[in-house]
N, CA, C and O atoms as a MOPAC input file, in Angstrom:
PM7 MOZYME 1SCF
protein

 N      5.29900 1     5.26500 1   -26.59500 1
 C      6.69300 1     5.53300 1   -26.84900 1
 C      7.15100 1     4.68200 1   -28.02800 1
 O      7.01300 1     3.46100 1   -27.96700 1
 N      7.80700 1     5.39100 1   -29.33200 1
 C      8.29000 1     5.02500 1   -30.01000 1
 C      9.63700 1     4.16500 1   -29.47200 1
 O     10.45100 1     4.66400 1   -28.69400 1
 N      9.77200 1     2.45800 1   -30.13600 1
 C     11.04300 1     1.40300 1   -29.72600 1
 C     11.72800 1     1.90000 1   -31.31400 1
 O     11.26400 1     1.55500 1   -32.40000 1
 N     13.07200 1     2.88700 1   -31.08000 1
 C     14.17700 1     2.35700 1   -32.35900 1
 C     15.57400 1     2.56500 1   -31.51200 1
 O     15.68400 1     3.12300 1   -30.42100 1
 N     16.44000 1     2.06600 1   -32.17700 1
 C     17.72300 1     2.34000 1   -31.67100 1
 C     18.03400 1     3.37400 1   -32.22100 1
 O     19.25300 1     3.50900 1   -32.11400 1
 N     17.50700 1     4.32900 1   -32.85100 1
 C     18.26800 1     5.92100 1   -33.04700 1
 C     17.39800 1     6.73800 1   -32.45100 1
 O     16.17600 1     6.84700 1   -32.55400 1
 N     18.86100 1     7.76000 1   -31.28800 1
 C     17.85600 1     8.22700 1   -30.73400 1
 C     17.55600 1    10.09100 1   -31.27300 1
 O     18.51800 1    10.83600 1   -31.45500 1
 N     16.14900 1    10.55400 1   -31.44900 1
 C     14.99700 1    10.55100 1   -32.50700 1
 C     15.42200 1    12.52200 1   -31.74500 1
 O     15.03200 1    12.81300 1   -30.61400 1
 N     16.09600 1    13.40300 1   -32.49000 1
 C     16.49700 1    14.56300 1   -32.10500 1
 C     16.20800 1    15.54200 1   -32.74000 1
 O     16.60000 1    15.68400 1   -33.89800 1
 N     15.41800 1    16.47700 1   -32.08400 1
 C     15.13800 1    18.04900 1   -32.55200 1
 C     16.15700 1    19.29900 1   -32.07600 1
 O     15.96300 1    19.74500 1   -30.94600 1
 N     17.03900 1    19.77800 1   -32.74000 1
 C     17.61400 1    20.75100 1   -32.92700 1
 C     17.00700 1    22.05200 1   -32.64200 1
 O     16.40200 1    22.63600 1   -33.54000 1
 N     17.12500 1    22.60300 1   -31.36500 1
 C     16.58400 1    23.88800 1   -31.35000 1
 C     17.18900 1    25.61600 1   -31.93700 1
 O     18.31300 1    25.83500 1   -32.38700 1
 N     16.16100 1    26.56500 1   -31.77100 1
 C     17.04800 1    27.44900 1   -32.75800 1
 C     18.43000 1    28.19300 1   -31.74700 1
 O     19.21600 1    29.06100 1   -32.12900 1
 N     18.38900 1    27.64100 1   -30.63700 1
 C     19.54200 1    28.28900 1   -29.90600 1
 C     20.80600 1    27.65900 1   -30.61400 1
 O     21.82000 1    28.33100 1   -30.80000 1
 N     20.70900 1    26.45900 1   -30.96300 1
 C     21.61400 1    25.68600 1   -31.35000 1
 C     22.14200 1    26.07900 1   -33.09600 1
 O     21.72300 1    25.64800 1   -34.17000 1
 N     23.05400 1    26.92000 1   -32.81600 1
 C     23.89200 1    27.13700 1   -34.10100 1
 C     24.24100 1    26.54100 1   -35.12000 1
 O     24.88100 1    25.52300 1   -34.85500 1
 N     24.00000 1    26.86800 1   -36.92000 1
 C     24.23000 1    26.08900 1   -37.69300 1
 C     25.72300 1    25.66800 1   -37.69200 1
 O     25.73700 1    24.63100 1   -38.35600 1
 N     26.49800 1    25.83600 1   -37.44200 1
 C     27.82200 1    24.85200 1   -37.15600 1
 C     27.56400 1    23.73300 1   -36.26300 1
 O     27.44400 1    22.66400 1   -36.86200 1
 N     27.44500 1    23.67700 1   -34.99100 1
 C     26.98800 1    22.95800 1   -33.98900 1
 C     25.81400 1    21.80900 1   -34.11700 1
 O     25.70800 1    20.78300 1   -33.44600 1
 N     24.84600 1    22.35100 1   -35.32500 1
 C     24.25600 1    21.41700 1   -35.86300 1
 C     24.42600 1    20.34800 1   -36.52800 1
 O     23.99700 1    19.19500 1   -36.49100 1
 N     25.64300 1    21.37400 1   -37.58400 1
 C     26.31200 1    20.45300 1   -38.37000 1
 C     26.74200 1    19.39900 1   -38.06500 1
 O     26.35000 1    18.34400 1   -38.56200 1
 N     27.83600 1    19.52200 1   -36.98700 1
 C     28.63700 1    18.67000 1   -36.02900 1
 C     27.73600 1    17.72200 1   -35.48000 1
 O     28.02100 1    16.56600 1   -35.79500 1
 N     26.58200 1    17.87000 1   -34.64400 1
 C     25.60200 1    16.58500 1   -34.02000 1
 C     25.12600 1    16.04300 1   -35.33700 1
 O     24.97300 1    14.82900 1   -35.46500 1
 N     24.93200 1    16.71000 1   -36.12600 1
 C     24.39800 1    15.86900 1   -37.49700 1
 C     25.41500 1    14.76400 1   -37.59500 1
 O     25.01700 1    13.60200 1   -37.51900 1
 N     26.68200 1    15.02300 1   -37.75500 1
 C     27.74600 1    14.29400 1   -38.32500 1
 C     28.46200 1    13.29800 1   -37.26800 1
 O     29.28600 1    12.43000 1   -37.55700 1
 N     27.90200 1    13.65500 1   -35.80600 1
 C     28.60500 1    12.70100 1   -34.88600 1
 C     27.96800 1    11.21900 1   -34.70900 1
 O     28.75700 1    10.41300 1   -34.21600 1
 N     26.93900 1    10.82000 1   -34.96000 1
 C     26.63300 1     9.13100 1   -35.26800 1
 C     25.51100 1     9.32700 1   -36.23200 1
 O     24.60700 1    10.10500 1   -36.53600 1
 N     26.04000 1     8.24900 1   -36.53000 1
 C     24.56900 1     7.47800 1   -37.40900 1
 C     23.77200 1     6.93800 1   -36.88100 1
 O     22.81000 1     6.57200 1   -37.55600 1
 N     23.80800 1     6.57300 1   -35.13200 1
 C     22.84700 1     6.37700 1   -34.48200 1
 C     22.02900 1     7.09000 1   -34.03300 1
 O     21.52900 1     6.81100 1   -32.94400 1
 N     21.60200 1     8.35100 1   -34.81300 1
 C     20.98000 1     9.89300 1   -34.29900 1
 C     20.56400 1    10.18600 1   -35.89200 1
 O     21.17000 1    10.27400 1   -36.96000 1
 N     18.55300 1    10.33200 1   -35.22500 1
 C     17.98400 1    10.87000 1   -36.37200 1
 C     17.76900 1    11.96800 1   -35.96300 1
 O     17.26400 1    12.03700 1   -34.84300 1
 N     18.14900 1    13.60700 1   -36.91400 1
 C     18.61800 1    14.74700 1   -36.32700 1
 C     17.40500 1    14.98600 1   -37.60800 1
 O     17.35600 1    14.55100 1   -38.75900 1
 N     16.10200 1    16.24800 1   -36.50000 1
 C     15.76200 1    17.54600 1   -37.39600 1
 C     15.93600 1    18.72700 1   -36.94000 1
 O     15.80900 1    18.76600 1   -35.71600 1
 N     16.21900 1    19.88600 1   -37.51000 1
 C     16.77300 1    21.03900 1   -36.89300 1
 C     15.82200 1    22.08500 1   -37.06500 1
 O     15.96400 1    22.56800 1   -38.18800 1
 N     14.90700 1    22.63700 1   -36.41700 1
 C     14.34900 1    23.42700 1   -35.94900 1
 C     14.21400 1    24.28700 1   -37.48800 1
 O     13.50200 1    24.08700 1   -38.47200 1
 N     15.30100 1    25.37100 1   -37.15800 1
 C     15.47900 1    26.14200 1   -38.69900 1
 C     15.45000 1    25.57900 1   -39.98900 1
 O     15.75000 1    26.31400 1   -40.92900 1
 N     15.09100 1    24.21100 1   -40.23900 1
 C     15.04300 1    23.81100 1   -41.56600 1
 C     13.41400 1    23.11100 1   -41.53700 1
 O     13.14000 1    22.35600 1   -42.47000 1
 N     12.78100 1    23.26300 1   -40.90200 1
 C     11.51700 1    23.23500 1   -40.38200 1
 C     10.47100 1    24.11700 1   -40.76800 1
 O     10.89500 1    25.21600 1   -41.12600 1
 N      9.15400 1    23.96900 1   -40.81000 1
 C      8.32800 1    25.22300 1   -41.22700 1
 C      7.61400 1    25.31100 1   -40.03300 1
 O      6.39600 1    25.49400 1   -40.02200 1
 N      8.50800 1    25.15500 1   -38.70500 1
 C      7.85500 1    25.96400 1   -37.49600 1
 C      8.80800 1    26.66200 1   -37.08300 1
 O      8.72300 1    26.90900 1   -35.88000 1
 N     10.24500 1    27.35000 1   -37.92300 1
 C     10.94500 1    27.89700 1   -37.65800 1
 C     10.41100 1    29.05000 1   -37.01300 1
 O      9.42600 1    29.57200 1   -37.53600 1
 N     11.00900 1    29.66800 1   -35.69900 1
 C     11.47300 1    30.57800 1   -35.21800 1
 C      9.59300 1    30.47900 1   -34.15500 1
 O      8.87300 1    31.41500 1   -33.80700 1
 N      9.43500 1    29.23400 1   -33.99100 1
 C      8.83300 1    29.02800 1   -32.98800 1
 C      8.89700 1    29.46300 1   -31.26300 1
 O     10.04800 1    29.67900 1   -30.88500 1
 N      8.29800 1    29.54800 1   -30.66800 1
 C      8.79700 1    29.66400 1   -29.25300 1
 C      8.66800 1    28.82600 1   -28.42700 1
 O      7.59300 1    28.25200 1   -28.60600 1
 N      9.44200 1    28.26900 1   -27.22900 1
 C      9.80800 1    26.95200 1   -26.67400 1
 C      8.61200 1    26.46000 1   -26.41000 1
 O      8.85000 1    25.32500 1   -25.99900 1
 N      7.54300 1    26.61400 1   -26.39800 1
 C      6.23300 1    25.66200 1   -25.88300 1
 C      6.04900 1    25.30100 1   -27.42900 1
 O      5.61300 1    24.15500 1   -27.54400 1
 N      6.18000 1    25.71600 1   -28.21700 1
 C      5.81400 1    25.16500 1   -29.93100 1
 C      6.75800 1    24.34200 1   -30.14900 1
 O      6.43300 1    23.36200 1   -30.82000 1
 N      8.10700 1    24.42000 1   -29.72300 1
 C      9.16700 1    23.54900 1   -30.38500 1
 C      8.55000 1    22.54100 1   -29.13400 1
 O      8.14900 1    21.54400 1   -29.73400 1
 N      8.35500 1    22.39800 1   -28.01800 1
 C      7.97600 1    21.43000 1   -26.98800 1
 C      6.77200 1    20.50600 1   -27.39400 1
 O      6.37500 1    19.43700 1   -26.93200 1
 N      6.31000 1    21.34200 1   -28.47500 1
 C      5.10400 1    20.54700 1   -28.89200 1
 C      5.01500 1    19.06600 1   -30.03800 1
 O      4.60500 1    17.91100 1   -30.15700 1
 N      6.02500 1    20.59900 1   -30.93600 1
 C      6.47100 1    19.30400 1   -32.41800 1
 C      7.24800 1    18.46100 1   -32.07800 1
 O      7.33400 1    17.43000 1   -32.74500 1
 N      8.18200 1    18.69800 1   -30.72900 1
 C      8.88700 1    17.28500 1   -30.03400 1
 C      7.73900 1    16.46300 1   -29.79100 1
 O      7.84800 1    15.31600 1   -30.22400 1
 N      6.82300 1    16.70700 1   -29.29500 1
 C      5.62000 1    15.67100 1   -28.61600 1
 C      4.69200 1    15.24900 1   -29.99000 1
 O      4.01700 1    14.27200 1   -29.66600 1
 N      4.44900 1    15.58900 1   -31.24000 1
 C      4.86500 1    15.12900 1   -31.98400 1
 C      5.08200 1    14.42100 1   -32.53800 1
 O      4.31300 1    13.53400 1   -32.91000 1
 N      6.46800 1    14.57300 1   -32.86300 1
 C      7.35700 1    13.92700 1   -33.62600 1
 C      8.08800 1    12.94900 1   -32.49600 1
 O      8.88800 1    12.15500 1   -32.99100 1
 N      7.94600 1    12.89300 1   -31.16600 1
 C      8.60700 1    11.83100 1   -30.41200 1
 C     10.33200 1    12.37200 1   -30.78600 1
 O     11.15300 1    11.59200 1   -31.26900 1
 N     10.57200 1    13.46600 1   -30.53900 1
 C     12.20900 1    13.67800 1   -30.39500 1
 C     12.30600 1    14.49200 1   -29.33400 1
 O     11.45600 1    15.21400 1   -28.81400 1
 N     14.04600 1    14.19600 1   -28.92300 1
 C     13.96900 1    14.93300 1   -27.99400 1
 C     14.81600 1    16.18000 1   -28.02700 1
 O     15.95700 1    16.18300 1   -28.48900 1
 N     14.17100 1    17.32500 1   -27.48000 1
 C     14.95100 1    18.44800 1   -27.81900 1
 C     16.54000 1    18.74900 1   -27.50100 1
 O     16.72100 1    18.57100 1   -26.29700 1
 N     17.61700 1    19.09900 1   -28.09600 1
 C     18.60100 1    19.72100 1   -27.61300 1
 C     18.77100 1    21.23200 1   -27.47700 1
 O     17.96100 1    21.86400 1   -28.15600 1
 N     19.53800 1    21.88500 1   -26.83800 1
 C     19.24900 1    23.45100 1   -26.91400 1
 C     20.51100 1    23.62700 1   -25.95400 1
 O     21.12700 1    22.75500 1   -25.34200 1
 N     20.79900 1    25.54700 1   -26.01600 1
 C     21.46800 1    25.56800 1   -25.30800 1
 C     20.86700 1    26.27200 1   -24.50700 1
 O     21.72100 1    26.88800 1   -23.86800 1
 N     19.75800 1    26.56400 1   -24.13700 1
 C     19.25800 1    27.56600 1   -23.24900 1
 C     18.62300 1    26.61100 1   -22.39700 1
 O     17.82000 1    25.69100 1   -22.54800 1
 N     19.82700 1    27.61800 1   -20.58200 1
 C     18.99600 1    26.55600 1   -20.01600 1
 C     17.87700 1    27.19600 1   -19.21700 1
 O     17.49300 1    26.92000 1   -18.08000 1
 N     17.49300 1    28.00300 1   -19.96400 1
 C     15.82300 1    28.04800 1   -19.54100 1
 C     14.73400 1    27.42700 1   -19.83700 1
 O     13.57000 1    27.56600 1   -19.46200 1
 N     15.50100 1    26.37800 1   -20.91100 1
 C     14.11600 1    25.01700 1   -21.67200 1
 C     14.82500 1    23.99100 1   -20.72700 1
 O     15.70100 1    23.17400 1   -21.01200 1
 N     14.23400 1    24.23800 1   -19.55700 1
 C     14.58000 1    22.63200 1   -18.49600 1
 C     13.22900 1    21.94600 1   -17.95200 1
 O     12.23500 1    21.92200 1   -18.67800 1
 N     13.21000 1    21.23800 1   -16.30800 1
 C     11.97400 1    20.67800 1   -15.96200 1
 C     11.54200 1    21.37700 1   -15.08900 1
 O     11.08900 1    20.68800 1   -14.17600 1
 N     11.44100 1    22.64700 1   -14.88400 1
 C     11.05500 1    23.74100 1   -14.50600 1
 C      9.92800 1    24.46500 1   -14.80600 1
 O      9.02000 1    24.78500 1   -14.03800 1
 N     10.08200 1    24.76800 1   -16.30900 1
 C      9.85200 1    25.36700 1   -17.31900 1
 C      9.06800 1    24.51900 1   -18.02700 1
 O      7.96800 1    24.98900 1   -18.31900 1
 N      9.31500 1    23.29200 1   -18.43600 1
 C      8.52400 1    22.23100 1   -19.16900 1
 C      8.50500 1    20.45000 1   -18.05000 1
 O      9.54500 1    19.79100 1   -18.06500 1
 N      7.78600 1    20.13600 1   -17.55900 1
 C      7.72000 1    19.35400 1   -16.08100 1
 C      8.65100 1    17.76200 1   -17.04400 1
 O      8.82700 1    17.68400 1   -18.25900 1
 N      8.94400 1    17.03500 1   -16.30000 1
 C      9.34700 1    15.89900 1   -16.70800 1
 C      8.26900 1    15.08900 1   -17.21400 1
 O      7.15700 1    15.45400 1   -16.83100 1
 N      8.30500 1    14.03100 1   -18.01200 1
 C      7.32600 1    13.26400 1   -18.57400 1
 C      6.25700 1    14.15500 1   -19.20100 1
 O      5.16200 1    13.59800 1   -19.26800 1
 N      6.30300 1    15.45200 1   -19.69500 1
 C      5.32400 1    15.71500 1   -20.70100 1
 C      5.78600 1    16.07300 1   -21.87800 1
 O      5.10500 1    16.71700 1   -22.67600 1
 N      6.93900 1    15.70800 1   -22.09200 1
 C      7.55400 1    15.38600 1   -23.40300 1
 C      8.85000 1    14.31800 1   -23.46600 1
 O      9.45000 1    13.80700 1   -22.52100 1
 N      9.01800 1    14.19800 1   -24.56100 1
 C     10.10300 1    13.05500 1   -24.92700 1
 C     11.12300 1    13.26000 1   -24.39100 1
 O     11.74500 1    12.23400 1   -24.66600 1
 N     12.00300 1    14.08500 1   -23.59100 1
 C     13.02300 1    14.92900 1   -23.14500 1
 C     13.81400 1    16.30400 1   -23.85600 1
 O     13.70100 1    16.58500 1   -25.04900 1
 N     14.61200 1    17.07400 1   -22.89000 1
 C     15.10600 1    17.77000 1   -23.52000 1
 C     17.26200 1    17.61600 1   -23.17100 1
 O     17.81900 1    16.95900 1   -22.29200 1
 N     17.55500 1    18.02300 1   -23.67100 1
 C     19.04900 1    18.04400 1   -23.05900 1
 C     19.77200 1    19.06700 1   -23.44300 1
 O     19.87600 1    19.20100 1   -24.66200 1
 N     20.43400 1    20.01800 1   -22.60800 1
 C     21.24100 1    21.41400 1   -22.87000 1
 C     22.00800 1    20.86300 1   -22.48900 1
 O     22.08800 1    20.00100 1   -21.61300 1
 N     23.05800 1    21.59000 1   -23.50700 1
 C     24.51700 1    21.87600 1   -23.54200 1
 C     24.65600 1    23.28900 1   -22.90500 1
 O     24.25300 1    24.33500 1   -23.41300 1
 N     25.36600 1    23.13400 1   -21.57100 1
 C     25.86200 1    23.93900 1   -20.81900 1
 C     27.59600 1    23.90700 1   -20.68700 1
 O     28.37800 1    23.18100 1   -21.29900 1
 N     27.84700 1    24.81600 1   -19.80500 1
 C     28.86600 1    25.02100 1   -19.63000 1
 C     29.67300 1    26.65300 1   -19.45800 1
 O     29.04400 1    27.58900 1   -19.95100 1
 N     30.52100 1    26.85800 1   -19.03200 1
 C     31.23300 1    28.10700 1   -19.50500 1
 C     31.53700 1    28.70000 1   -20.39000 1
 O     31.57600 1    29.90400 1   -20.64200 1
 N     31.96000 1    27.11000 1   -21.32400 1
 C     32.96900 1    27.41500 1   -22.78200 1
 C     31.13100 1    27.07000 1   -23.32900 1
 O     30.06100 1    26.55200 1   -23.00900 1
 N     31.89800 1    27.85800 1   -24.39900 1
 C     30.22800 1    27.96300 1   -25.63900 1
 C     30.33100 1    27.67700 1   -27.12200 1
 O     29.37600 1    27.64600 1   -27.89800 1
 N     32.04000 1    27.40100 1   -27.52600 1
 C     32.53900 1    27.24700 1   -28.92400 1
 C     31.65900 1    26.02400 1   -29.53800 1
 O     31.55700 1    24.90900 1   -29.02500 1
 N     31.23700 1    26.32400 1   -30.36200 1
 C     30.67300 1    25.03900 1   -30.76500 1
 C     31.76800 1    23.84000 1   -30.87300 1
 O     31.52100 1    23.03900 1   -29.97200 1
 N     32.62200 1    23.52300 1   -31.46100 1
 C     33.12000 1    22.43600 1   -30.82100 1
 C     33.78200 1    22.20600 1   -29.93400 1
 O     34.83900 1    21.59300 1   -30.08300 1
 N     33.36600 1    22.61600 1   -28.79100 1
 C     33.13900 1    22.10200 1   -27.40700 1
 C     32.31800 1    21.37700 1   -26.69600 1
 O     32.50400 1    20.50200 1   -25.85100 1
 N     30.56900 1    22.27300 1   -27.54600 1
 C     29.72200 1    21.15300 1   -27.30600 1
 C     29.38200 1    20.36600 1   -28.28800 1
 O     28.63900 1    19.41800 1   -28.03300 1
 N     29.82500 1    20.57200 1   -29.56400 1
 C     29.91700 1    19.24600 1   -29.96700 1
 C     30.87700 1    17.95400 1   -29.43500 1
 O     30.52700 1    16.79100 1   -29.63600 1
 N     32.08400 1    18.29200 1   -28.75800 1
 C     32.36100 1    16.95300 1   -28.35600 1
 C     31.71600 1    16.97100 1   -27.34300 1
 O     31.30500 1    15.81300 1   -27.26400 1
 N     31.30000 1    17.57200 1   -26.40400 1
 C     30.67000 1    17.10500 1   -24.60500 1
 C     29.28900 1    16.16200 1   -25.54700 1
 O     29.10000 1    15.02300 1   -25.12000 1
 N     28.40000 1    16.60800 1   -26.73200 1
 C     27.64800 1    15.77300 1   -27.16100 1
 C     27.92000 1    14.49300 1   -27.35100 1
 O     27.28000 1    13.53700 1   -26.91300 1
 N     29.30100 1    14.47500 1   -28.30200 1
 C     30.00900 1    13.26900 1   -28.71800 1
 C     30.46400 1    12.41500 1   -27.78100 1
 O     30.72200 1    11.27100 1   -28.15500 1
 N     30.68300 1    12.80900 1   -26.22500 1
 C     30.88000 1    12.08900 1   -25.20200 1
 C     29.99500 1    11.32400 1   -24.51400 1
 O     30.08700 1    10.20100 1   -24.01900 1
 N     28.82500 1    12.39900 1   -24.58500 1
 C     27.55400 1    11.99300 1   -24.19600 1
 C     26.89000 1    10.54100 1   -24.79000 1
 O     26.21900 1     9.72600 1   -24.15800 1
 N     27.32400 1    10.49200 1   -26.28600 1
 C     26.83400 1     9.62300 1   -26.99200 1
 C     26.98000 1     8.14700 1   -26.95700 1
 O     26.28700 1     7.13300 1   -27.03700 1
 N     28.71400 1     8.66400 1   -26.73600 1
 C     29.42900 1     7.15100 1   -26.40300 1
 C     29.35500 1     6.43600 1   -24.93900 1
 O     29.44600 1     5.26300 1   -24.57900 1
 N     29.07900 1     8.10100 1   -24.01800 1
 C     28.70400 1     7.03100 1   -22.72500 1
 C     27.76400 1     6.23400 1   -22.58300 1
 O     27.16000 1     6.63100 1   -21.58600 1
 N     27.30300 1     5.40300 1   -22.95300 1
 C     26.31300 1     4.36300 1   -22.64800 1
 C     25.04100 1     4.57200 1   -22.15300 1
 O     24.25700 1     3.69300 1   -21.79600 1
 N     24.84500 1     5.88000 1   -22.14400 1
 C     23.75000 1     6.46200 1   -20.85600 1
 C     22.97900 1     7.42600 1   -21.83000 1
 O     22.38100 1     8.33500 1   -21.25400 1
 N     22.89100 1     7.39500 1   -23.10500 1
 C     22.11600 1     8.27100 1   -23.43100 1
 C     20.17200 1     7.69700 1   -23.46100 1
 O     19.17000 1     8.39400 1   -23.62000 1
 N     20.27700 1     6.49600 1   -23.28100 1
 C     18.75900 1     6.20500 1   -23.18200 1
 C     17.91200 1     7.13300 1   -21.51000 1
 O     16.74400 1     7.47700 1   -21.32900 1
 N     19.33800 1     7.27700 1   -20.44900 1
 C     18.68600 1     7.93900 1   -19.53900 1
 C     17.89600 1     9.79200 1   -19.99800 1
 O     17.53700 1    10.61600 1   -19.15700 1
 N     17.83500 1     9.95400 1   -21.40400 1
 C     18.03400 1    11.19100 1   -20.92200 1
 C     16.06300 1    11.46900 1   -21.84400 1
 O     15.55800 1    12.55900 1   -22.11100 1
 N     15.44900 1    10.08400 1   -22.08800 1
 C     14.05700 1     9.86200 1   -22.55000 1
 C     13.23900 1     9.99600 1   -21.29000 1
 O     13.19000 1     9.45500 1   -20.18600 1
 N     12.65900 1    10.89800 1   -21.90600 1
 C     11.47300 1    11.80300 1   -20.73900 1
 C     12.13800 1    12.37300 1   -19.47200 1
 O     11.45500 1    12.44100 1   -18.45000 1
 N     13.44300 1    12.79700 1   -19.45900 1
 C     14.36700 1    13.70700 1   -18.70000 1
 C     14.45500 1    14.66000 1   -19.00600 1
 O     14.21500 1    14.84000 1   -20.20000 1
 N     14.82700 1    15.82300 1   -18.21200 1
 C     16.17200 1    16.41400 1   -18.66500 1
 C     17.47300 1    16.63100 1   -18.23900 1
 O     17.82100 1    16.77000 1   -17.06700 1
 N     18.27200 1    16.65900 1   -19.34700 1
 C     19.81100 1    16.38700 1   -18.82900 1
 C     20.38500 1    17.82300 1   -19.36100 1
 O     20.11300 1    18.66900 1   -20.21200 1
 N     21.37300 1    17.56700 1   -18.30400 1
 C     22.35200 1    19.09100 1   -18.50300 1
 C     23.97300 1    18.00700 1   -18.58500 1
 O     24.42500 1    17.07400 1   -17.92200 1
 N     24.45300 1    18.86600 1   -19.89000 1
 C     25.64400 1    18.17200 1   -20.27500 1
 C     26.52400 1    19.37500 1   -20.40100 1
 O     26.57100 1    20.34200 1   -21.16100 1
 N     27.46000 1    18.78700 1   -18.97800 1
 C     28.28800 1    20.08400 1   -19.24800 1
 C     29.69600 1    19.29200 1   -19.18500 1
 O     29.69900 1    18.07900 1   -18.97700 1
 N     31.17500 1    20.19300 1   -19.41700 1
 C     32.28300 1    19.50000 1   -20.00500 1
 C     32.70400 1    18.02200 1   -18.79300 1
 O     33.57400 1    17.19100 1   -19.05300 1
 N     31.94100 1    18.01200 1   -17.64900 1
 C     32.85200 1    17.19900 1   -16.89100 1
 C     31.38100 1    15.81500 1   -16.54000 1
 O     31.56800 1    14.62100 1   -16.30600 1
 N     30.23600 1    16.43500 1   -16.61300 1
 C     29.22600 1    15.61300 1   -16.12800 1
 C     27.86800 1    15.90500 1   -16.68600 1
 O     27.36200 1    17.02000 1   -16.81800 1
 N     27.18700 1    14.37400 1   -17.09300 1
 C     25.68700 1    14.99600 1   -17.34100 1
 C     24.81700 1    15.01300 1   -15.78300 1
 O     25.33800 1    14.30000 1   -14.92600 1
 N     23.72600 1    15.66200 1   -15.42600 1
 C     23.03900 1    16.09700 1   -14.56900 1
 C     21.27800 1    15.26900 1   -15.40500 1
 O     20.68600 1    15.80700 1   -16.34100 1
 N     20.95800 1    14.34000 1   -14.92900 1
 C     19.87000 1    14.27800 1   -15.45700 1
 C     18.40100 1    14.00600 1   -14.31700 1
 O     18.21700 1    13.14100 1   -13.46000 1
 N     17.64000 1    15.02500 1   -14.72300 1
 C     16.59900 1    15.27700 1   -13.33900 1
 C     15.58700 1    14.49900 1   -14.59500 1
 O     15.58700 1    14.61100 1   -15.82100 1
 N     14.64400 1    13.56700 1   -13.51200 1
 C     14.01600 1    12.36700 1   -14.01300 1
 C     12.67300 1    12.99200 1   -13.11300 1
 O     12.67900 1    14.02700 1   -12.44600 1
 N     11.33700 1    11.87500 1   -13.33800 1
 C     10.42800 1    12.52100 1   -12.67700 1
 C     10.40100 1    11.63900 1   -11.23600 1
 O      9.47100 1    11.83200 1   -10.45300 1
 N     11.47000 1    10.65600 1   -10.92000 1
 C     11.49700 1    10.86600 1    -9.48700 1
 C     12.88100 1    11.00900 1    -8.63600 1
 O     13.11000 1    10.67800 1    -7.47200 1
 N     13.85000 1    11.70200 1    -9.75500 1
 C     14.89800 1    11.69100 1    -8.93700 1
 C     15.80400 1    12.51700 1    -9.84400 1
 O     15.57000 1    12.54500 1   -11.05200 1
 N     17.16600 1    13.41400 1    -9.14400 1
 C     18.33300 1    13.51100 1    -9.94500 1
 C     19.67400 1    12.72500 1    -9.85900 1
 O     20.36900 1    12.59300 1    -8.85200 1
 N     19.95400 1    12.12500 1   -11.36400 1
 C     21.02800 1    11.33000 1   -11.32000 1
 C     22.46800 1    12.04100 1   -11.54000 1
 O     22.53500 1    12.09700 1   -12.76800 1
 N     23.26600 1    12.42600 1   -11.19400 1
 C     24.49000 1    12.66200 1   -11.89000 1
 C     25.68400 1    11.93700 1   -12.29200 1
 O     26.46500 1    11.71400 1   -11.36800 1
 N     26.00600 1    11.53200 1   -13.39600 1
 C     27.21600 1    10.74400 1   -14.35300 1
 C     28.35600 1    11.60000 1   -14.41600 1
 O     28.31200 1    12.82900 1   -14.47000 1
 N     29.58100 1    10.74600 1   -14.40400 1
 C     31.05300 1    11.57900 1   -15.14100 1
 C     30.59700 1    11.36800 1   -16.23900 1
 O     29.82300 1    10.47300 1   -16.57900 1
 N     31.26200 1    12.54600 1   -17.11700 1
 C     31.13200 1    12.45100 1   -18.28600 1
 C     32.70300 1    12.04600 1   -18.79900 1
 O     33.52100 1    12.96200 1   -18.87700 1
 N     33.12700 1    10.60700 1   -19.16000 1
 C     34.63700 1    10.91700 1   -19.83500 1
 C     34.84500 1    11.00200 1   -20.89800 1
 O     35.99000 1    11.23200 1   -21.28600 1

């Protein structure tokens, strides 16, 4: 496991170039690559699961069919969807931006977390935690 204080993010192609924009621009403590500016564009989720493993980032997406279901906990760096009802991109750009500032984003390395407007959900490989999100 890579030690930095930025934490190390792959942009998936569910995730809209506005919405990108926005996590691009919400800290400087976030090294952001985005999928579509990539030459494994238009990969399919076990390929983007891969260049996360990799590149040591962890995926964001909004599909929550890329969970620990689908891809088991601890065989990649993590993933984290933006869920919810509302889908405007800046919506989940702030539930991201909330995410960021809560103190808790180191929980979400070799997890996955579901960040939706009121709480993250993060299933670990021996337990699920759930946080308010404020």
């Amino acid at each position: 496991m890579r030690l930095t204080t930025n934490l190390r993010l792959l942009l998936d192609e569910a995730i809209t170039n506005v919405l990108a924009d926005e996590i691009k621009r919400s800290s400087s403590a976030i090294n952001v690559e985005y999928i579509r500016d990539l030459p494994i564009k238009g990969a399919k989720d076990p390929g983007v699961i891969a260049y996360a493993k990799q590149t040591d980032r962890i995926v964001v997406t909004t599909e929550s069919g890329m969970n620990h279901k689908t891809f088991p906990i601890c065989t990649h760096p993590g993933i984290i969807v933006l869920c919810g009802r509302r889908r405007h991109e800046s919506f989940h750009a702030g539930v991201f931006q909330r995410f960021l500032l809560s103190g808790n984003r180191k929980l979400a390395r070799e997890a996955v977390t579901f960040l939706s407007e009121r709480e993250m959900r993060i299933q670990t490989h021996a337990d699920e935690i759930t946080l308010r999100l404020e």
